[in-house]
C-alpha positions as a LaTeX table, in Angstrom:
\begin{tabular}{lrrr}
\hline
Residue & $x$ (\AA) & $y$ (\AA) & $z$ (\AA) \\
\hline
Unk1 & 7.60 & 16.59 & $-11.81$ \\
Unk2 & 5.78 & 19.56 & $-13.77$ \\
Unk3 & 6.91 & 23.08 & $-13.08$ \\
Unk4 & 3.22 & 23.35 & $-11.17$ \\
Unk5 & 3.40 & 20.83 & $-9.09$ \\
Unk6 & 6.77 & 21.88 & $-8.03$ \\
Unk7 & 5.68 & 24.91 & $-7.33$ \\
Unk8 & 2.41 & 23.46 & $-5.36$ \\
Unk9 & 4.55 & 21.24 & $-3.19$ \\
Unk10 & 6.80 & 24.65 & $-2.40$ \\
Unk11 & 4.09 & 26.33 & $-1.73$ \\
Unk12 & 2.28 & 23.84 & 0.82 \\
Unk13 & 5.38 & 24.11 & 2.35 \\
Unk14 & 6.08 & 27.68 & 2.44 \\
Unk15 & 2.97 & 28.04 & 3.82 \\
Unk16 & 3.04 & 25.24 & 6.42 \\
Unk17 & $-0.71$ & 24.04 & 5.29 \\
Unk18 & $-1.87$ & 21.21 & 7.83 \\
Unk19 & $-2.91$ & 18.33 & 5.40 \\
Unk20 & $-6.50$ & 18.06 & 6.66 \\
Unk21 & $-6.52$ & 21.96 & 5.75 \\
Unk22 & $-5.33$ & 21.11 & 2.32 \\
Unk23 & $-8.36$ & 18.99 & 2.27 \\
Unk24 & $-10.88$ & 21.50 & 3.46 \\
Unk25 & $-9.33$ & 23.62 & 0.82 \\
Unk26 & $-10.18$ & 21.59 & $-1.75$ \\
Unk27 & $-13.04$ & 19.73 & $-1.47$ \\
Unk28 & $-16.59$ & 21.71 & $-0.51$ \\
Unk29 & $-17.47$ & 19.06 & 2.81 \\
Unk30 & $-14.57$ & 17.72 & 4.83 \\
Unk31 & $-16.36$ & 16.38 & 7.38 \\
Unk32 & $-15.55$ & 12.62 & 6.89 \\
Unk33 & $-11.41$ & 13.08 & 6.94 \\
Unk34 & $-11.87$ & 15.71 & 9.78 \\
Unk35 & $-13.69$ & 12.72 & 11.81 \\
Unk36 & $-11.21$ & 10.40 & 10.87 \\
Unk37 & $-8.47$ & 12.68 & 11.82 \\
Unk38 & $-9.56$ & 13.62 & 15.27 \\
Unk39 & $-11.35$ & 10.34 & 16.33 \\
Unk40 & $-9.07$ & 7.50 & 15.15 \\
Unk41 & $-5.75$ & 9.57 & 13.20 \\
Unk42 & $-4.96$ & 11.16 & 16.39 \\
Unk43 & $-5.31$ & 8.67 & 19.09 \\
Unk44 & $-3.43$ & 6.39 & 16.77 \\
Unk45 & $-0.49$ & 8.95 & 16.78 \\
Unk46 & $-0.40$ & 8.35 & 20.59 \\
Unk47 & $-0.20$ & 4.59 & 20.66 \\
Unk48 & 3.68 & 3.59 & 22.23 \\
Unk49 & 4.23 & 0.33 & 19.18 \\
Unk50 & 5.97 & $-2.71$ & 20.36 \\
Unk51 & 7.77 & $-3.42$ & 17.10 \\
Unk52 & 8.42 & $-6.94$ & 16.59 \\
Unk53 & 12.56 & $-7.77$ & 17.87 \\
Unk54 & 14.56 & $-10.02$ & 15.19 \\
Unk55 & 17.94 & $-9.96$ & 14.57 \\
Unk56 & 20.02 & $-9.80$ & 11.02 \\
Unk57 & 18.86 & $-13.01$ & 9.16 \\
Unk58 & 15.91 & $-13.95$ & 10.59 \\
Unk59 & 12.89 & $-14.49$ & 7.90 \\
Unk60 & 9.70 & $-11.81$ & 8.68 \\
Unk61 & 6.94 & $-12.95$ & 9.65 \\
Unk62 & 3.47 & $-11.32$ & 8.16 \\
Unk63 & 0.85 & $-11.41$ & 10.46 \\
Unk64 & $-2.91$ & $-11.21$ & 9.57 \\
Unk65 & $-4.16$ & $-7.78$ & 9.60 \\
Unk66 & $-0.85$ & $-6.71$ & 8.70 \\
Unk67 & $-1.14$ & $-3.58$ & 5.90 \\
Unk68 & 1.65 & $-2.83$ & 3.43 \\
Unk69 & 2.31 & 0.48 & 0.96 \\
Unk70 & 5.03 & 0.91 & $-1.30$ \\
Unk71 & 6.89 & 4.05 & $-3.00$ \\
Unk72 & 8.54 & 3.66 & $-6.44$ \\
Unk73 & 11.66 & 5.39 & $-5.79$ \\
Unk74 & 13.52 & 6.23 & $-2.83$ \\
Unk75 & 14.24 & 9.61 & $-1.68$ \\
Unk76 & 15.68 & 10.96 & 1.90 \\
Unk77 & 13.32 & 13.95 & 1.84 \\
Unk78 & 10.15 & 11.06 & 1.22 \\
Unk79 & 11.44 & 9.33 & 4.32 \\
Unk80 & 11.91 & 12.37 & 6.30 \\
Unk81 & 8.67 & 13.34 & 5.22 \\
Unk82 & 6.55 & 9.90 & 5.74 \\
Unk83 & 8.53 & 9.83 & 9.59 \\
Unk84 & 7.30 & 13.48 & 10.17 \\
Unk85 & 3.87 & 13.51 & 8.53 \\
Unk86 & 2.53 & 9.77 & 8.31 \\
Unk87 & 1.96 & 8.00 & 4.77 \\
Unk88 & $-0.49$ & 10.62 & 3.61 \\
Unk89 & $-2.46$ & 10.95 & 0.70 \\
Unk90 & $-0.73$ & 12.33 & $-2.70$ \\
Unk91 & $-2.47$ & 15.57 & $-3.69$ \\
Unk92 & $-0.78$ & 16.88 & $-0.45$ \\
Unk93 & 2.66 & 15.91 & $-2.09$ \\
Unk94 & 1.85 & 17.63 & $-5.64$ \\
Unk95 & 0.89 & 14.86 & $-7.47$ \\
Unk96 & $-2.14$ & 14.70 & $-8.96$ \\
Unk97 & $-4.47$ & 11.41 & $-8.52$ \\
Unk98 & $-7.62$ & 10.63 & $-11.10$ \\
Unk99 & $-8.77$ & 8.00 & $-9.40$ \\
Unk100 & $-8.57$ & 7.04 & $-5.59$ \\
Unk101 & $-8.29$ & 11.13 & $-4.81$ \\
Unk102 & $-7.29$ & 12.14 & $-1.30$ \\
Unk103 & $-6.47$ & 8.27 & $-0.34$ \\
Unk104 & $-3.60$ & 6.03 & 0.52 \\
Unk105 & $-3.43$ & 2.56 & $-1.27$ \\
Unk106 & $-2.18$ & $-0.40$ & 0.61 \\
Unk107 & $-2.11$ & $-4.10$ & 0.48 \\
Unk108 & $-3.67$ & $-6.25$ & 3.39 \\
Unk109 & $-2.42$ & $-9.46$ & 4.69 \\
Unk110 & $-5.41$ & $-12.10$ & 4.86 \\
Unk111 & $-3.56$ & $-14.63$ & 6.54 \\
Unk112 & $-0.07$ & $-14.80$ & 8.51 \\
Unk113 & 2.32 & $-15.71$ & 5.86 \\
Unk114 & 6.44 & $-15.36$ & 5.80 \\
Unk115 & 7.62 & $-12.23$ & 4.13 \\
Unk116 & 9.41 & $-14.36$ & 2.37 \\
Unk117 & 6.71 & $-16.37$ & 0.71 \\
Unk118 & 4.16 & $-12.72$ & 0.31 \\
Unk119 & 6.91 & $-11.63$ & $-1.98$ \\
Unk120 & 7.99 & $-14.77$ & $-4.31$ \\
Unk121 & 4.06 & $-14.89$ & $-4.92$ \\
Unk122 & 3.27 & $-11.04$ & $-6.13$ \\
Unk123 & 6.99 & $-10.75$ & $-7.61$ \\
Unk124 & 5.72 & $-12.29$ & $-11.29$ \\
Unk125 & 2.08 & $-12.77$ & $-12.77$ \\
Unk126 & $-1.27$ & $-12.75$ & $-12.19$ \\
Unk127 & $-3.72$ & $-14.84$ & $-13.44$ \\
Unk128 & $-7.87$ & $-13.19$ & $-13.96$ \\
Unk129 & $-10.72$ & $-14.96$ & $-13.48$ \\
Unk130 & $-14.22$ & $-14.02$ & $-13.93$ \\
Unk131 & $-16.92$ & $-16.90$ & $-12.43$ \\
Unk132 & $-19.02$ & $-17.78$ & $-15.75$ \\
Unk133 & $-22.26$ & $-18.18$ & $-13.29$ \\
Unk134 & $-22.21$ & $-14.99$ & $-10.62$ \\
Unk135 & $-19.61$ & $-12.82$ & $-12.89$ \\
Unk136 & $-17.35$ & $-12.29$ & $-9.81$ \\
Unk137 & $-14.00$ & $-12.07$ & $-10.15$ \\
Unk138 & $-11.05$ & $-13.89$ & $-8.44$ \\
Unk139 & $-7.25$ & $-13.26$ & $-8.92$ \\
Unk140 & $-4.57$ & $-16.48$ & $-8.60$ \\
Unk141 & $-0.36$ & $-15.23$ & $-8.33$ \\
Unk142 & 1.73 & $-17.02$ & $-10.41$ \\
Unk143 & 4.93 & $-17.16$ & $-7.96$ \\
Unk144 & 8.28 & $-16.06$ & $-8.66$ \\
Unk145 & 10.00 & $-19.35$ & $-8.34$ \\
Unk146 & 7.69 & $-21.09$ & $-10.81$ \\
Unk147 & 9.17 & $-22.98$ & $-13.96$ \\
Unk148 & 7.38 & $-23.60$ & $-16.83$ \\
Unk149 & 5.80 & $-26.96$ & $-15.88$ \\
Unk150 & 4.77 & $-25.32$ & $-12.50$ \\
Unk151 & 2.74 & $-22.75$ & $-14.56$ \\
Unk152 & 1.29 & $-25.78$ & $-16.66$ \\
Unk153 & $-0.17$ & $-27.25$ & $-13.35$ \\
Unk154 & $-1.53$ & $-23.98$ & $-11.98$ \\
Unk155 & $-3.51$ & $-23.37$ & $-15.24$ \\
Unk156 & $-4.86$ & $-27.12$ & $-15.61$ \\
Unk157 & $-6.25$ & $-26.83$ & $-11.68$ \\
Unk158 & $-8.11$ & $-23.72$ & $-12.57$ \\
Unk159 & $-11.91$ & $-25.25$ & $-13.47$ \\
Unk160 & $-12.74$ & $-24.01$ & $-16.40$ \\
Unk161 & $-16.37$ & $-25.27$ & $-16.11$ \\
Unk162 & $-16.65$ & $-22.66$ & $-13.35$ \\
Unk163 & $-13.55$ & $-19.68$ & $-14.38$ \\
Unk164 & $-13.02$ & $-18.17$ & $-17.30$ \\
Unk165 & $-8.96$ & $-17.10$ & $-17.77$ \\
Unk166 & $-9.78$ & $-13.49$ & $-18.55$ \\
Unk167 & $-6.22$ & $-11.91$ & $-18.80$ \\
Unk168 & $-2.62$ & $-12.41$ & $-17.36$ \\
Unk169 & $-0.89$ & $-9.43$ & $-16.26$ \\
Unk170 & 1.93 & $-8.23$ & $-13.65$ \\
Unk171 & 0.46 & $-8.16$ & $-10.08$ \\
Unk172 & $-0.31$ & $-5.28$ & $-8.81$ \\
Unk173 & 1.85 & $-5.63$ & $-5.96$ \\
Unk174 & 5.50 & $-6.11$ & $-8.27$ \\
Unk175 & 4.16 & $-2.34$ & $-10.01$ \\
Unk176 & 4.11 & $-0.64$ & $-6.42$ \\
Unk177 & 6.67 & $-2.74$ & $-3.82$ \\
Unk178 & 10.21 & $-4.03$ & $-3.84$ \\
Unk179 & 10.02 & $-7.17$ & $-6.19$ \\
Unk180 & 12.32 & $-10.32$ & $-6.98$ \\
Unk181 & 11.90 & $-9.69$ & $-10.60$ \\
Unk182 & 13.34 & $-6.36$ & $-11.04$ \\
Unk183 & 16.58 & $-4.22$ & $-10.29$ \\
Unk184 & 14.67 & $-1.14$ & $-8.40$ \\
Unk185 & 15.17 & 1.40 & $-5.37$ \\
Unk186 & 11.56 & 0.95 & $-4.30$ \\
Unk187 & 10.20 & 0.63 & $-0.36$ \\
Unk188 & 7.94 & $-0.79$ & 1.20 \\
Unk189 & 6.39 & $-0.22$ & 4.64 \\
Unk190 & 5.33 & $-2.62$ & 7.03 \\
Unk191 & 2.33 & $-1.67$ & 8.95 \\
Unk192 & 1.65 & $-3.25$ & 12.59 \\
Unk193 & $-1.94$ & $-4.62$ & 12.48 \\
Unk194 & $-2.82$ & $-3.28$ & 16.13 \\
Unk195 & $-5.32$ & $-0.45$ & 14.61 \\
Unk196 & $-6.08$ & $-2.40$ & 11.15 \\
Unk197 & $-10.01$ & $-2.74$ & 12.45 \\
Unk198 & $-9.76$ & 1.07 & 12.77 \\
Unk199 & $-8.15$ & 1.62 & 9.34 \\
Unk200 & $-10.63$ & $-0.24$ & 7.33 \\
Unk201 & $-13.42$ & 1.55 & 8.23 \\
Unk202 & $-12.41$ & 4.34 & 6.20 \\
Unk203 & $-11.79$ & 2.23 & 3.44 \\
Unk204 & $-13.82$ & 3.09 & 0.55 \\
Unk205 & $-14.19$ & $-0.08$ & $-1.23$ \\
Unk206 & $-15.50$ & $-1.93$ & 2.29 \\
Unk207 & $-18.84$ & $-0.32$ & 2.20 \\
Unk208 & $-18.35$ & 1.91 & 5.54 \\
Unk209 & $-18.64$ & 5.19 & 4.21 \\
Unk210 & $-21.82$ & 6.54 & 3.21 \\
Unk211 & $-22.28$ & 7.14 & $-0.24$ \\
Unk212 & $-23.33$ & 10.99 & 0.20 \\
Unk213 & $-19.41$ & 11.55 & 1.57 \\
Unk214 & $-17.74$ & 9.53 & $-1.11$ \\
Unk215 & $-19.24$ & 11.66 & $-3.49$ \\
Unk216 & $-17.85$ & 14.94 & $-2.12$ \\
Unk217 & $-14.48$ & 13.56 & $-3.23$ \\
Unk218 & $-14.85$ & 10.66 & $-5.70$ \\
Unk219 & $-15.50$ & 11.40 & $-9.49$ \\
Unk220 & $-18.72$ & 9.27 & $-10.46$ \\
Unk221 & $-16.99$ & 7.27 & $-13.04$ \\
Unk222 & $-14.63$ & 5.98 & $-9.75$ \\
Unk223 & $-18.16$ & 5.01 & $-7.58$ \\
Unk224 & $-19.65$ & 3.51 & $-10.76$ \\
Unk225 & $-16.67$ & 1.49 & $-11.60$ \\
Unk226 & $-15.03$ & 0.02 & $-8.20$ \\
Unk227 & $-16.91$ & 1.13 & $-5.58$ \\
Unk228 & $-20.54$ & $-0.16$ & $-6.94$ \\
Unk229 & $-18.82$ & $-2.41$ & $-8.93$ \\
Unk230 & $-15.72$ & $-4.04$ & $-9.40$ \\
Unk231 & $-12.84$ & $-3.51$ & $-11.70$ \\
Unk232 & $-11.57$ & $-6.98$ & $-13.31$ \\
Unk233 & $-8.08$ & $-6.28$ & $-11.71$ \\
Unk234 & $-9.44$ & $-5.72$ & $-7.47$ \\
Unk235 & $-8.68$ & $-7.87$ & $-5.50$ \\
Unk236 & $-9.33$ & $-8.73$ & $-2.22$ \\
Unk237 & $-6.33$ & $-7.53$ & $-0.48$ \\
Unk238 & $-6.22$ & $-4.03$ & $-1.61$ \\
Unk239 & $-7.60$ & $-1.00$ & 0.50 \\
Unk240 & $-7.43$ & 2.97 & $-0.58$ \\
Unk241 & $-8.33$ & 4.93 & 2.77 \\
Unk242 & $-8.76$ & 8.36 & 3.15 \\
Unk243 & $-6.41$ & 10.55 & 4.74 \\
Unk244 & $-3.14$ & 8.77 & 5.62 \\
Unk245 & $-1.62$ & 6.38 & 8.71 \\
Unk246 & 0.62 & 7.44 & 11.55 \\
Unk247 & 4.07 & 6.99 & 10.48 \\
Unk248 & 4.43 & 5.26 & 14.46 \\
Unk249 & 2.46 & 2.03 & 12.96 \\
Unk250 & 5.61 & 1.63 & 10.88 \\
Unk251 & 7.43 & $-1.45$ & 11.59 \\
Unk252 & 9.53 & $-2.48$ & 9.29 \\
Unk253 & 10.65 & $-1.57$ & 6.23 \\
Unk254 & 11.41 & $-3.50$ & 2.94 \\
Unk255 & 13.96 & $-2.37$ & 0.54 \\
Unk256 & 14.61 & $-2.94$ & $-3.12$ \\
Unk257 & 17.75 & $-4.55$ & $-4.47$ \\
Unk258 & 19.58 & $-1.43$ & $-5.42$ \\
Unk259 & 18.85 & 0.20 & $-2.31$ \\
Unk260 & 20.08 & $-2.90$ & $-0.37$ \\
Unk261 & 23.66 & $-2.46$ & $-2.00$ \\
Unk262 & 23.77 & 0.81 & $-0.73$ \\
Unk263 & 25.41 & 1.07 & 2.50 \\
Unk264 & 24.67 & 4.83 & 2.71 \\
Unk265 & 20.61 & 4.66 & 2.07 \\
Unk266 & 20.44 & 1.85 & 4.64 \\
Unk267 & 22.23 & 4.04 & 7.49 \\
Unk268 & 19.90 & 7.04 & 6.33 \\
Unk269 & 16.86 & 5.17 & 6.64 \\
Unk270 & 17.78 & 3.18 & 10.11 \\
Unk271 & 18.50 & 6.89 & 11.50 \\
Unk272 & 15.03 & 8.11 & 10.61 \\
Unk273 & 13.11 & 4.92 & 11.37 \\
Unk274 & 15.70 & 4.21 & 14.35 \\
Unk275 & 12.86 & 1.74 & 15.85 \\
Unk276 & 12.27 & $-0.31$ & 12.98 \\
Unk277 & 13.94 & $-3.28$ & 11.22 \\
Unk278 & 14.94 & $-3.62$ & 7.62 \\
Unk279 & 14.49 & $-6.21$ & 4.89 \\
Unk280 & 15.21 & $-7.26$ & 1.49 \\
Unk281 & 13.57 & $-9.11$ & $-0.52$ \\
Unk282 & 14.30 & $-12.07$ & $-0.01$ \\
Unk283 & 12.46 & $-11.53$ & 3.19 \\
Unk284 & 15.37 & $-11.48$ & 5.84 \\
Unk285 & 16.48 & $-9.21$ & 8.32 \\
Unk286 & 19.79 & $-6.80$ & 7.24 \\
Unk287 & 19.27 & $-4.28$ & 10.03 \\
Unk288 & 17.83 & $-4.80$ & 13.21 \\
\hline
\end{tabular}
């Protein structure tokens, strides 16, 4: 982190600036996060969670409507501060974003689907498709567990009358969440789906928000580019909303394979998110 945005982040908190005054601060019309907050933020915050019971070992279940965000390194003061404050946008933390400013990025579950299973499919490759005829495009994983002559059959079903293979890359999910490919100490966060309907509305790649309000806070190049139209690599499970989410819709929480080793980090974690269970990767239980 830069000298400057050190000195930002000790400064917000010196100062004790409210994140939708940070906002306000820095943008010249508010209104839209300041409706948010108070109509849907807020009543959130007051809704008791029923968090889903398992015990050590049992596989997690994904249900639809189910949201997910990841951090890429694990920290007890990010923790602390996603328990206290809710998964909020970045700028608020010092770090400056060029393209989804003053938004949160998760992933969306489209249909119920093992933990388990979400993972193995986003821990390798993606394969890009554009449609030759209406120039959408459509994303296929390449799971984990494929060999080589599972690969071979994924790309001869792909109908290459209809798709053209643009690229293969890393999904997006295995550059933000705890993966099966890689050694990390990232987490993930498991998001009940009670309020998703809510959330999505202040989405801005769904269409919701006016145009005049995305433009307080958007660059042009961002509208032009994946909000009018779409980036190659968007898919359909991906949402950036404004603001943040109550850390109370927290569930569950998914660790990454160095962090699961560590005996300490887990106890740290289960004290600050005392209601929630933990996961590997592997999509089982290790604290309840």
């Amino acid at each position: 982190m830069s000298e400057f945005k050190k000195l930002k982040v000790h400064m917000i908190k010196m100062t004790r600036v409210e994140p939708l005054q940070f906002i306000k601060d820095s943008i010249n019309n508010a209104n839209i996060f300041e409706d948010y907050y108070n109509n849907i933020f807020k009543k959130i915050e007051k809704y008791d969670i029923k968090t889903k019971k398992y015990n050590i070992g049992d596989s997690v279940k994904l249900d639809k409507g189910t949201l997910l965000h990841g951090i890429k390194s694990y920290s007890l003061e990010k923790i602390k501060s996603i328990k206290n404050e809710g998964i909020l946008f970045s700028e608020y933390h010092g770090v400056n974003v060029v393209q989804q400013k003053f938004c949160v990025c998760l992933w969306i579950i489209n249909n119920d689907i093992l933990l388990k299973d979400y993972i193995n499919n986003y821990s390798s490759e993606t394969i890009h498709l554009q449609n030759r005829f209406t120039k959408k495009y459509k994303q296929i994983y390449i799971p984990y567990n494929y060999d080589v002559l599972d690969r071979q059959k994924l790309f001869r079903s792909i109908n290459k009358l209809i798709y053209r293979i643009d690229f293969v890359r890393d999904s997006k999910e295995n550059q933000f969440m705890p993966s099966l490919i890689k050694e990390d100490n990232y987490v993930g966060f498991i998001i009940n789906n009670k309020y998703t309907s809510d959330i999505k509305k202040i989405d801005i790649y769904d269409g919701n928000i006016p145009m005049e309000n995305l433009q307080e806070f958007l660059p042009d190049w961002v509208i032009k580019k994946t909000i009018k139209n779409k980036l190659p690599t968007q898919t359909d499970h991906e949402l950036a909303i404004i603001y943040g989410i109550p850390s109370n819709l927290i569930e569950g929480i998914i660790v990454g394979k160095i962090i699961e080793k560590d005996v300490k980090r887990i106890k740290d974690i289960k004290n600050i998110f005392s209601n929630c269970y933990i996961c590997n990767v592997n999509g089982e239980v290790i604290r309840d």
